[in-house]
N, C-alpha and C positions, 0 to 999 in steps of 0.2 A: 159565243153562239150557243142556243139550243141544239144539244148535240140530240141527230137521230130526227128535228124538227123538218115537217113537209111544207112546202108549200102550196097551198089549198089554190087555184085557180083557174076562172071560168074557161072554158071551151068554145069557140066561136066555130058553125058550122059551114063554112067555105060554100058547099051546095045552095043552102038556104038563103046564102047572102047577097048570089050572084042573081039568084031568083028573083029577086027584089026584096025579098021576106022584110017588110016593116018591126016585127018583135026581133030577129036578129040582129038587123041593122042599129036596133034601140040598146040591145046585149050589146053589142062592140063598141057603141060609142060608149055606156056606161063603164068598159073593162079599159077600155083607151083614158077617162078620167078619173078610176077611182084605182086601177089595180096598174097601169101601164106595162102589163105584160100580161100574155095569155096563149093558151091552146089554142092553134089554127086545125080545126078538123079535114084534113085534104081529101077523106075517104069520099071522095065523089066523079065520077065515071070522068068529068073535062079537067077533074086537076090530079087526080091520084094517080098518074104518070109522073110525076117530080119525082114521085117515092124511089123507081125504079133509078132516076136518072142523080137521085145523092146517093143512092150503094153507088155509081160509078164513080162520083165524084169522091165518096170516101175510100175509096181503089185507089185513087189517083192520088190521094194524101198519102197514104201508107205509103206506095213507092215512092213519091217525092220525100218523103221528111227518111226513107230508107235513104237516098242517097249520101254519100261522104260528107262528112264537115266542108273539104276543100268544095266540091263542087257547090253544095248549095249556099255559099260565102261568095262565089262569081259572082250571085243575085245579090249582095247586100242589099236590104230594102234604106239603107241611108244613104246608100251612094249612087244607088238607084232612079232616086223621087225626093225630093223634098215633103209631097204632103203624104209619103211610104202607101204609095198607090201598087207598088207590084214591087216584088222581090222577097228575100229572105229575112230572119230575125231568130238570131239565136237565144238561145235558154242565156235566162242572166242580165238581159241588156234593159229593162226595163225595171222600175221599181216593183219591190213586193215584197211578201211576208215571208219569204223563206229567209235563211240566214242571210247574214251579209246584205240587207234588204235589197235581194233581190227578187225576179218572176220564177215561176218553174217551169215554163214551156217556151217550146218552139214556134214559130208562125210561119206561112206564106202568103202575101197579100196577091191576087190577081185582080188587076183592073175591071171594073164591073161595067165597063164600054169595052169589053175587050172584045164585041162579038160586033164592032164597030169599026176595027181599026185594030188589026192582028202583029203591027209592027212592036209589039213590049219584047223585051229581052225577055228570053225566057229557055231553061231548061228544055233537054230533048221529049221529056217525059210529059211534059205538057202541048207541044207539039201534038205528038200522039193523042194526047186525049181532048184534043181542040173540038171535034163533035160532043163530046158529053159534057163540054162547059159552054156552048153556045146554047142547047137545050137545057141547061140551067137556069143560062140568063134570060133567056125567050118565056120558058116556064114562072120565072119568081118576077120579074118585069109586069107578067100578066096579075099576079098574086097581087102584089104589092098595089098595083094600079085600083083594082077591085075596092081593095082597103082604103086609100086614099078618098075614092071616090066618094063611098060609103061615108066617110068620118067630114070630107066636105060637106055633104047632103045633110048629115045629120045636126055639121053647126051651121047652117042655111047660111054658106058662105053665099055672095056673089060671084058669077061666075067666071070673073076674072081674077079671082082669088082663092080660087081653087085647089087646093094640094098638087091635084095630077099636076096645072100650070106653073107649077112650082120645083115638077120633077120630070121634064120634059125628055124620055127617051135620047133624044138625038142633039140635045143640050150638053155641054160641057158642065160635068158633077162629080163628086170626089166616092163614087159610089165604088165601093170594093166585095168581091170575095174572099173571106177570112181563111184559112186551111188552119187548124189549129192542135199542136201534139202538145199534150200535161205528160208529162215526163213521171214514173215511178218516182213514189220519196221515199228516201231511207228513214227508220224511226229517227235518226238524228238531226231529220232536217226538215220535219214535219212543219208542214206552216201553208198561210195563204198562198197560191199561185201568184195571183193577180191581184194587186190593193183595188181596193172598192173603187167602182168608176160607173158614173152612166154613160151606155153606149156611145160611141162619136157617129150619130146617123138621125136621120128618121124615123126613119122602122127599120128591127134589127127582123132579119128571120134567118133562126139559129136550127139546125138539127143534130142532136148528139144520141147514142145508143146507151151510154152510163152517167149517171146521174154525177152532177161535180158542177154545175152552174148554182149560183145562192142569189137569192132575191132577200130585200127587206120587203116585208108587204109595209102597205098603208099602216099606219099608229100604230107600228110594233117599233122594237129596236132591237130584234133579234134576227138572224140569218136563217132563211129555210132553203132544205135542198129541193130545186125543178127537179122533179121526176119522169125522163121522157116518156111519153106515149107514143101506143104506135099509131100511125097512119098521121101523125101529130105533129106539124112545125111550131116551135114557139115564137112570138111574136113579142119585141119588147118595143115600147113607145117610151117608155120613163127611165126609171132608175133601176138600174141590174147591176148584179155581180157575176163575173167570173172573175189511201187517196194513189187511187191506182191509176196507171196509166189509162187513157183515154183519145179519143181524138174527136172534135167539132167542127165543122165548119158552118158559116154565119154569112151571111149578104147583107152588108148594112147600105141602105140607101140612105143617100145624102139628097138635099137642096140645091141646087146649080150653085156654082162658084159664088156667084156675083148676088146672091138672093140674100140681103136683110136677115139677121136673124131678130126681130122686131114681132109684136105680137099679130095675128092676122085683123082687119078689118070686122068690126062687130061684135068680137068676141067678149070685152070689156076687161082684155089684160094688159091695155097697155099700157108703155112704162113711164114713171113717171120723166119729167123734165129736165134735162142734163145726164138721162143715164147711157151710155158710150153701147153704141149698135156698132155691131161686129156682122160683116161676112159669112158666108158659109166658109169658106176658103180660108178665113183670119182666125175663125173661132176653131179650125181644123187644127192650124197651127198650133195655135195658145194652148189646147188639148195633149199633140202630139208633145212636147215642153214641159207639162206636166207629167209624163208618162215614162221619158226614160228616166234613168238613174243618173246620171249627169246632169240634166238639169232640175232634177226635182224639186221644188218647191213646199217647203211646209208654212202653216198658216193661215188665214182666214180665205183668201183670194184663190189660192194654189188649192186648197181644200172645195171650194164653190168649183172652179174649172172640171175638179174632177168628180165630183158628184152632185153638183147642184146644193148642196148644202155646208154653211158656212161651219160647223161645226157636226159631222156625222161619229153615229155611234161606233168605239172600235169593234176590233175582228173578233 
């Protein structure tokens, strides 16, 4: 990796978008196909209320990832959930570039229908902060929807084929809130947290305070550091990657369970003849298989799962 390298990309103005603004609309869908990540600008009076409501939710990481090994291990997110929709995930269990190829963080996944159906197990600490994660999800639901909308209009879907119709609120979907701690490295153990991976969602919208997410842009082969902005969620649609301690959290929307993962109608990507369509739910799986350290997979296929690319540049 180009050490010290930024990552240069576009801004998309949240106010302007929801306005109707036709040159925004044109900005995001050209950042959705040529860069698949960008700056969402929230600084506008109906969405820059999220801002106030991720300091609470990054309160609520700090005390949660404070608690004892014992306690947040009652959440195993494996013994938890099969597709690790809510629960814990300690340092280590997943593949990565630190020694021992393993990860260097910790995680807590919350149900992203959690403001639908409050029966998950869950820690006393998020109990308590059940108001400032239902105005999360009411908040980035709204976001999310926006964009959606936008990047259908812009590929003059029909309207039965719609993105939103494809991410139905009150539909059954593998949609999570990430909680995410990078753990201090010692110089002896300096290395990638996380092996390169494109997000498992839709649209990821991530917010971190320190800089530690790496992108490849378009026709590079080198890694650049996201630099957060303020008032600024980033938005990934493609390929991303996630050395001081830090802490992220991220909402990745998913596709209903049972949705095709097949090209949309019109678009002119579809695939050829005999190539095997996968589920939301099936492709979550084959994802989640690739990802810890037990079952990891090296290879052409296991490499494609986990970055969309048969053969990707190393760290």
């Amino acid at each position: 990796m180009e050490i010290g390298s930024i990552a240069h990309m576009p801004i998309i103005d949240i106010g302007r978008l929801n306005d109707g603004d036709e040159e925004e609309a044109a900005k995001l869908f050209e950042a959705a196909k040529e860069d698949g990540i960008f700056y969402l600008n929230l600084q506008d009076r109906r969405f820059v209320g999220i801002i106030d409501t991720v300091d609470e939710v990054f309160d609520l990481a700090t005390e949660l990832f404070d608690l004892s090994d014992e306690e947040k291990m009652q959440y195993d997110v494996d013994k938890l959930s099969t597709l690790k929709l809510n629960g814990y995930k300690p340092v280590g269990r997943n593949f990565g570039g630190i020694n021992g190829n393993r990860d260097g963080f910790e995680s807590y996944a919350i149900p992203g229908k959690a403001h639908l159906n409050f029966s998950f197990a869950r820690p006393s600490v998020l109990t308590r902060r059940l108001p400032s994660l239902i105005a999360f999800f009411s908040q980035t639901h709204q976001i999310l929807a926006l964009l959606l909308s936008s990047l259908s209009s812009s590929l003059k879907l029909p309207p039965h084929a719609w993105l939103t119709n494809l991410h139905r609120s009150g539909a059954s979907s593998s949609d999570i809130l990430r909680l995410l701690h990078y753990l201090p490295q010692p110089s002896s153990e300096t290395g990638v947290p996380q092996t390169p991976h494109t997000d498992l969602g839709s649209l990821s919208l991530l917010f971190s305070k320190i800089p530690g997410l790496q992108v490849m842009p378009p026709r590079s082969t080198n890694w650049a550091y996201v630099v957060p902005k303020k008032y600024c969620a980033i938005v990934n649609i493609g390929d991303g990657r996630a050395m001081e301690e830090r802490y992220s959290i991220v909402y990745l929307q998913r596709a209903e369970d049972d949705v095709k993962m097949e090209a949309l109608p019109g678009t002119g990507t579809e695939a050829a003849n005999g190539t095997e369509v996968y589920t939301s739910r099936e492709w979550l799986e084959k994802k989640f298989g690739m990802l810890r350290r037990e079952s990891w997979k090296d290879g052409v296929e296991g490499q494609r799962i986990l970055t969309g690319k048969a053969n990707p540049p190393p760290v």
